[in-house]
C-alpha positions in Angstrom: -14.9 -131.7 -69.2 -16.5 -131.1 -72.7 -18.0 -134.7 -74.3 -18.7 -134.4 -77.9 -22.5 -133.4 -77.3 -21.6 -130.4 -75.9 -18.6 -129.7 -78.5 -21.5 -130.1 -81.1 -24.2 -128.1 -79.6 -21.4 -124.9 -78.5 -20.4 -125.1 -82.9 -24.1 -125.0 -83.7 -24.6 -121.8 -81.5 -21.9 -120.3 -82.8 -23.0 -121.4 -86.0 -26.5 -119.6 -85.6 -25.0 -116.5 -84.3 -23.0 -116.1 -87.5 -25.6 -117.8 -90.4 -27.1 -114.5 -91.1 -23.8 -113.1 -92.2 -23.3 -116.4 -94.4 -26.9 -116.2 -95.4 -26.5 -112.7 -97.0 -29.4 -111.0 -94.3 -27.1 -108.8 -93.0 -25.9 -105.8 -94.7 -23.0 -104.8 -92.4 -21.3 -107.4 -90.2 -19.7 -105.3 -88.1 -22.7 -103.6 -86.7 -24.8 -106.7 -86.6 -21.8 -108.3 -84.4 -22.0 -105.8 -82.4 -25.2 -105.7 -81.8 -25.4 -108.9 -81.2 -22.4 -108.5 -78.3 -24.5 -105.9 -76.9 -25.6 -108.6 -73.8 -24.3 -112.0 -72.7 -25.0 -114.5 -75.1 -26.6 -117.6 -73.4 -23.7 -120.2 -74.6 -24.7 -124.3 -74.0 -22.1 -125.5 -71.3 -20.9 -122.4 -70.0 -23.8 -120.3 -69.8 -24.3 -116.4 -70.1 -21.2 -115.1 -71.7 -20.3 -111.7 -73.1 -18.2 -112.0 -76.4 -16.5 -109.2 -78.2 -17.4 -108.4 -81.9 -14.1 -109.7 -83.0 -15.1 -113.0 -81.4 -17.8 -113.5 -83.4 -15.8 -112.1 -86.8 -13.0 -115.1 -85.4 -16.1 -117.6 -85.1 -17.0 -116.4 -88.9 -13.5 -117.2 -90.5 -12.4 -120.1 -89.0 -16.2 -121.6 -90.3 -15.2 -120.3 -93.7 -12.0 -122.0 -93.3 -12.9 -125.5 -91.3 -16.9 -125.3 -91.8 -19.1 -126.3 -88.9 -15.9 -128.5 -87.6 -14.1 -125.8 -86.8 -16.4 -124.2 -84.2 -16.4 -126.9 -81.8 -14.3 -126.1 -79.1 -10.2 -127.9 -79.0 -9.3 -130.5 -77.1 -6.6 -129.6 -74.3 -3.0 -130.2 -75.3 -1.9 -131.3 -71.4 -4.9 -133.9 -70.9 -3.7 -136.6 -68.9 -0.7 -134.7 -67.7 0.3 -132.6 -64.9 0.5 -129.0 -65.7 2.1 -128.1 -62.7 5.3 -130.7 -62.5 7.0 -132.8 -65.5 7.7 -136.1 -64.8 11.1 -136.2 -63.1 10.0 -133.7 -60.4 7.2 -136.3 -60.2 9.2 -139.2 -59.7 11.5 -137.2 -56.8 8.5 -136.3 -54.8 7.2 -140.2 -54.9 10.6 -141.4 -53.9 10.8 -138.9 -51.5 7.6 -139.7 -49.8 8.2 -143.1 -49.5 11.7 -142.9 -47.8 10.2 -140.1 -45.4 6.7 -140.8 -45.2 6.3 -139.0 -41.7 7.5 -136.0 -43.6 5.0 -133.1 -44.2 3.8 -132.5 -47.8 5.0 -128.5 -46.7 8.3 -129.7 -45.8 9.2 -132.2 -49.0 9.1 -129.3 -52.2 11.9 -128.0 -49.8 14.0 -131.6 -49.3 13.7 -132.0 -53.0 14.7 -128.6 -54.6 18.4 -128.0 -54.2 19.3 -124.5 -52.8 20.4 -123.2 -56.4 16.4 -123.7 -57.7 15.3 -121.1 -55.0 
């Protein structure tokens, strides 16, 4: 999980990768992103990555949209929830359990789904 540290340092890299295209040293973008995609770029929390130009051309507009902000990584829309069941589903397989608990967990998706969900 991403803690605002590493949000902050993954933005900044970004952020270096693109400030010569903000800073005017680079004549044409596309080739210099290119270039630059060439080999994995060393990325802070997940390491050597290979990126596409158009990547990096993303990275450029959303800073020229959100500034330094905007290259931080998003937060997950499903934290703290299951993105496997919803909660009903949830609440049948609990139930379930606890009236059969000698049941086997392979056995109870079967006891809970009617035939018409196969």
């Amino acid at each position: 999980m991403l803690d605002d540290s590493i949000r902050e340092a993954i933005a900044l890299k970004k952020f270096s990768l693109i400030s010569p295209v903000l800073n005017g040293q680079v004549e044409n973008q596309k080739a210099y992103f290119k270039e630059l995609c060439q080999d994995p770029i060393e990325m802070p929390y997940y390491g050597p990555r290979k990126y596409s130009y158009k990547t990096l051309q993303h990275w450029l507009s959303e800073y020229m949209r959100g500034g330094i902000d905007a290259l931080k990584p998003g937060y997950r829309t499903d934290k703290g929830k299951s993105r496997k069941i919803n909660a009903e589903l949830a609440e049948k397989i609990i139930q379930k359990k606890a009236d059969n608990p000698r049941m086997p967990v392979t056995v109870l998706p079967f006891s809970i789904l009617s035939k018409s969900e196969f």
